[in-house]
C-alpha positions in Angstrom: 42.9 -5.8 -31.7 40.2 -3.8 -30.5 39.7 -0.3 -31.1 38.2 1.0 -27.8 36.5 4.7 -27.8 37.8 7.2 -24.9 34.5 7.5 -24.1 33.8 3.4 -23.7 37.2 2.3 -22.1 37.1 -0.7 -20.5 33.1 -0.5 -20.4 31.1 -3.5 -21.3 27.2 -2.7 -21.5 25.5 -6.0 -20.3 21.3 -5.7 -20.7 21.4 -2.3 -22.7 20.0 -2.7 -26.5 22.0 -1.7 -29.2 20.0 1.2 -31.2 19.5 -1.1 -34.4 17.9 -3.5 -31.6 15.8 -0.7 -30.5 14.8 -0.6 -34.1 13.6 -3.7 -34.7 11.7 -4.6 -31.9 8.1 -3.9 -31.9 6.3 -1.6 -29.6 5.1 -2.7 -26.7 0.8 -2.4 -27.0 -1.0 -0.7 -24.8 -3.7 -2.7 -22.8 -6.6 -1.5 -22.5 -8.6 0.5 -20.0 -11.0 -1.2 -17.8 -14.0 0.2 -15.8 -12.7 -0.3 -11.8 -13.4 1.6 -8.3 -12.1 4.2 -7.7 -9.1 4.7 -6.3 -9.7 7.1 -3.6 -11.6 3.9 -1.2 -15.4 5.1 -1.8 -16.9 2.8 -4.5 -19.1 5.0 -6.8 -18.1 2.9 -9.5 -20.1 0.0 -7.5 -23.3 2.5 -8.5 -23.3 0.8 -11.6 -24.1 -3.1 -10.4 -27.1 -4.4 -9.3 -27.2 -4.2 -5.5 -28.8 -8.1 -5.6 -25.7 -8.6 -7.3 -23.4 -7.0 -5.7 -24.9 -7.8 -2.5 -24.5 -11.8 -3.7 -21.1 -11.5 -4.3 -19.8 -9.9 -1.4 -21.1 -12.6 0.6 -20.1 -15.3 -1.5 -16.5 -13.6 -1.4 -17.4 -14.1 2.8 -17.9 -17.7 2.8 -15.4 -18.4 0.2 -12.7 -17.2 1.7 -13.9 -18.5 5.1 -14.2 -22.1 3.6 -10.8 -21.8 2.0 -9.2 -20.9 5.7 -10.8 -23.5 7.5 -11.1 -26.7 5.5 -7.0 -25.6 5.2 -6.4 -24.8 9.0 -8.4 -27.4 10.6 -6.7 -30.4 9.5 -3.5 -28.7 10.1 -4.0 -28.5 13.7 -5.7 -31.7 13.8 -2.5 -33.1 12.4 0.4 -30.8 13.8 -0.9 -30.0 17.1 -2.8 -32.9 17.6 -5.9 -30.7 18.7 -8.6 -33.4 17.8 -11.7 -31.6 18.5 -10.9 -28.2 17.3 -9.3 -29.5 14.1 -12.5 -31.4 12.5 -14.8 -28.8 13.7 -12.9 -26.0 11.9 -12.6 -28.5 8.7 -16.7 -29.1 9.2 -17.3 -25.6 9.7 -15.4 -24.7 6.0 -17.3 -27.2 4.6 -20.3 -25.8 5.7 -19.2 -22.5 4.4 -18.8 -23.8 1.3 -22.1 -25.3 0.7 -23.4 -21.5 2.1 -21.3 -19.9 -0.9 -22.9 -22.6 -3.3 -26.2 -21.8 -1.7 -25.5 -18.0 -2.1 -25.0 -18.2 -5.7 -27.9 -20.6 -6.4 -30.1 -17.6 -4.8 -28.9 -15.1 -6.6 -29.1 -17.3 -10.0 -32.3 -18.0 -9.2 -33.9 -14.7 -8.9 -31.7 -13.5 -12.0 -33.4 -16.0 -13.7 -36.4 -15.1 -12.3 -36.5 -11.7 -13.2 -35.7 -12.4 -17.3 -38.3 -14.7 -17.4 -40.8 -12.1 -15.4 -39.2 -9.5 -18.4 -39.9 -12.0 -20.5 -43.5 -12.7 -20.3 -44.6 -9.4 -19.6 -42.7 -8.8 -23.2 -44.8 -11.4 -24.5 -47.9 -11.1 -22.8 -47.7 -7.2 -24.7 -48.3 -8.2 -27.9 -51.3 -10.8 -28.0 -53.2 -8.6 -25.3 -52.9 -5.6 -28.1 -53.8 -8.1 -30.8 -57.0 -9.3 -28.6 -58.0 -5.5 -28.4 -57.1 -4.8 -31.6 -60.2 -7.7 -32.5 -62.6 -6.9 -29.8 -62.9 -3.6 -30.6 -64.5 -4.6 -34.0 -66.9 -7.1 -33.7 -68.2 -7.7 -36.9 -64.8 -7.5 -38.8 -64.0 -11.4 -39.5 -61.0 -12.8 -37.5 -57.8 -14.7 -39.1 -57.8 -18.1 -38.2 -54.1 -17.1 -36.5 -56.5 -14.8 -34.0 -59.2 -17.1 -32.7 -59.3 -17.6 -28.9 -59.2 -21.4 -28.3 -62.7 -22.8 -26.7 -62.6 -23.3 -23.4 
């Protein structure tokens, strides 16, 4: 019935693609490269962030994790081992680190948006303060009505 090669006697290939499958399927695409650490352990690639930033985020990492541990461990042993002062004060204390990781990331919010607005106003600030001199230096040259100083 079937005509089996010398080669292929007997042999079934299970999971191998044919080569018109080969054909037809599309390559596989490439992803692409991303900026990490190095690989060697020392983080010269961390030169790069901000060290308010980085330094936020390392301790938010901290209390995360710690928060994650202990709201997870403490009722465990309140409930398993029956351990009913240990238990709540673990689950209290990863609370507590959780509202430090919320409070670590406020901070660091904060003085990031502290810092564009402080870039921000000294961008602003620039160009009236140039106008101003621009005007001062020529008193007798009449002023738009866009330039006046307001009365104080």
């Amino acid at each position: 019935m079937f005509s089996l090669d010398e080669d292929d006697e007997g042999e079934v290939s299970f999971g191998e693609s044919s080569d018109a499958e080969r054909e037809m399927t599309p390559d596989i695409p490439k992803a692409p490269s991303v900026k990490t650490f190095d690989d060697g352990g020392d983080f010269e690639g961390a030169s790069d962030v901000d060290s308010g930033t980085l330094r936020a985020f390392v301790i938010a990492v901290i209390y995360a994790n710690a928060a994650v541990l202990l709201v997870a461990l403490g009722p465990m042993l309140w409930f398993f081992e029956g351990w009913s002062r240990i238990g709540p004060a673990l689950f209290a204390a990863g609370l507590l680190a959780g509202v430090r990781t919320y409070q670590t990331y406020r901070s660091w919010e904060r003085s990031r948006d502290a810092a564009e607005s402080d870039s921000d106003d000294e961008a602003t600030t620039d160009e009236p303060v140039a106008e101003s001199d621009d005007a001062d230096s020529a008193p007798d040259a009449e002023r738009d009505d866009d330039t006046e100083t307001p009365e104080a």
